[in-house]
N, C-alpha and C positions, 0 to 999 in steps of 0.2 A: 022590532029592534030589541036588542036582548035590555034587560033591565038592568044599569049601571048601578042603580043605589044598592040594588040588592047583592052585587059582586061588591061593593067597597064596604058594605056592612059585614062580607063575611071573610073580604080581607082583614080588616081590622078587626075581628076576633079572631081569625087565626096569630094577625101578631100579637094580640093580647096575648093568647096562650101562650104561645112561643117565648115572648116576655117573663111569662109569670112562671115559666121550665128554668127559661135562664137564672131568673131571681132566686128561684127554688138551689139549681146548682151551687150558685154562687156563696150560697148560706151555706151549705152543704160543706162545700170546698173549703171554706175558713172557718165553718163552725169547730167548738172546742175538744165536740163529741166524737169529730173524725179522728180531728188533734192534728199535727205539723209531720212534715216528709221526718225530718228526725225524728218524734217518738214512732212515728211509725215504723222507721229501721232501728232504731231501741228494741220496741217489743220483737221485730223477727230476728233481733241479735238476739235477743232474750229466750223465745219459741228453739231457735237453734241451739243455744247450749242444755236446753231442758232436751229436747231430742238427744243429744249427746249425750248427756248421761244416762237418760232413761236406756241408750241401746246398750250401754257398757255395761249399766244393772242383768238386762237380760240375757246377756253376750254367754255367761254359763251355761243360759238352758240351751243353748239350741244345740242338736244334734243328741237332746237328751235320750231317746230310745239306742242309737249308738253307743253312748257310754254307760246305761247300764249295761246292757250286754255286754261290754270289756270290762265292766265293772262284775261281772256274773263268771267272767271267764276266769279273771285275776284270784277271786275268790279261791272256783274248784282247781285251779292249780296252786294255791297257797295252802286247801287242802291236802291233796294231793303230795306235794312238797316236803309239808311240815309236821304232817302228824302220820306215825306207822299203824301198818294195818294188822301186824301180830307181833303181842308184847316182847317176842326174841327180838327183834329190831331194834328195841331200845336200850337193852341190857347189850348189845354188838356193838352199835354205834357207840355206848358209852364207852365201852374197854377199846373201843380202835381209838378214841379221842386221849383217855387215857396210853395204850401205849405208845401212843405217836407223840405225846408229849413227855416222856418220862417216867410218869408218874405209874406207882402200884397201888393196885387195887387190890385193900387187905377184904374187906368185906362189903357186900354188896344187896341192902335187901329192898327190895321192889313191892311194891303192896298197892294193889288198884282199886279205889274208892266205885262210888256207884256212878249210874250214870252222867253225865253234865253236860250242861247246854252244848247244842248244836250237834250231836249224834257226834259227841266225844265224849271218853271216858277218861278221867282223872286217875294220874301215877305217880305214886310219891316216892321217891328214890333215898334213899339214905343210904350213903356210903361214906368208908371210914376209908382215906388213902393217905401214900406216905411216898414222898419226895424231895427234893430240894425245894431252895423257895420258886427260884428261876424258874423250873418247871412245873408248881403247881400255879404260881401264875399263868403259864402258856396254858395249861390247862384250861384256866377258868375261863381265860379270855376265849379259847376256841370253845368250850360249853358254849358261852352268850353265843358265839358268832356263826354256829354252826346251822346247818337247814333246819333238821331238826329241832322243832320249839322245848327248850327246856328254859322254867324261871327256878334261877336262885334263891331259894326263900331264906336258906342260914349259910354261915361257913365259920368251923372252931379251928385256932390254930392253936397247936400245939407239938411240944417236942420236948425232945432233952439237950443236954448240952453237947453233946458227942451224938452223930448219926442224922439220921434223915427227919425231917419237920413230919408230923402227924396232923392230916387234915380231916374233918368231921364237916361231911356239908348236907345238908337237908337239900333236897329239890324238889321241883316236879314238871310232867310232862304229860300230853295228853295223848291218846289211841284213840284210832275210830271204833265205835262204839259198833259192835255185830258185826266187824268185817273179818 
């Protein structure tokens, strides 16, 4: 006959155990180190808005091998564009801006410095022009706005009282540099 003490001895240590799982849970469950269903949805409201912004931070870089190369493209056509490849191109474009605006160009001298950053060459322009005002303004303002980069470094106004205003403007503009 099978031995009864020794099944109800190893029943009551199984519920021991079983007991002492429970008890273990139970502590678990209310202890202060789990903490309550509210801080618990606290901190994953909390984990959530750090994820939000952490993605928004890196939100620029992605697709960054993409944007430099349109950042590589923008470049060579802004060279391209913006600075001529033989010094007659600057002295051309000047006098079509000039007579498209009015304005005459009494004298005109050109002088290119050595070379400068980024395989361009630095051109200082000094020119003596005479027009009304109306049209040495359209001028100036198509200098700035024109493809070609030219910076305004001066500009002398003067005249007489009778006749056209006399303009004195220092600038300059770059060329590519051995092209």
């Amino acid at each position: 006959m099978p031995d009864l003490r020794q099944t109800r001895r190893n029943i009551k240590t199984a519920l021991a155990v079983m007991a002492g799982i429970d008890l273990l849970a139970a502590v678990v469950y209310f202890s202060p180190l789990v903490g309550s269903a509210e801080s618990r949805r606290q901190e994953m409201n909390r984990l959530q808005a750090e994820l939000t912004t952490k993605t928004r931070q890196v939100e620029p870089l992605m697709n960054l091998p993409q944007k430099v190369d349109l950042a590589r493209q923008q470049v060579a056509d802004f060279y391209k564009k913006r600075f001529p490849g033989q010094d007659s191109q600057i002295a051309t474009e000047f006098g079509k801006l000039a007579a498209a605006n009015g304005v005459t160009i009494e004298q005109a001298k050109y002088q290119a410095k050595g070379p400068g950053p980024a395989r361009l060459q630095l051109v200082e322009v000094q020119a003596d022009l005479s027009g009304n005002y109306v049209s040495l303004a359209r001028f100036i303002n198509a200098l700035e706005r024109d493809e070609m980069l030219f910076i305004i470094n001066s500009v002398t106004l003067g005249g007489e009282q009778a006749g056209p205003i006399k303009l004195q403007m220092k600038l300059e503009t770059y060329l590519k540099a051995g092209a």
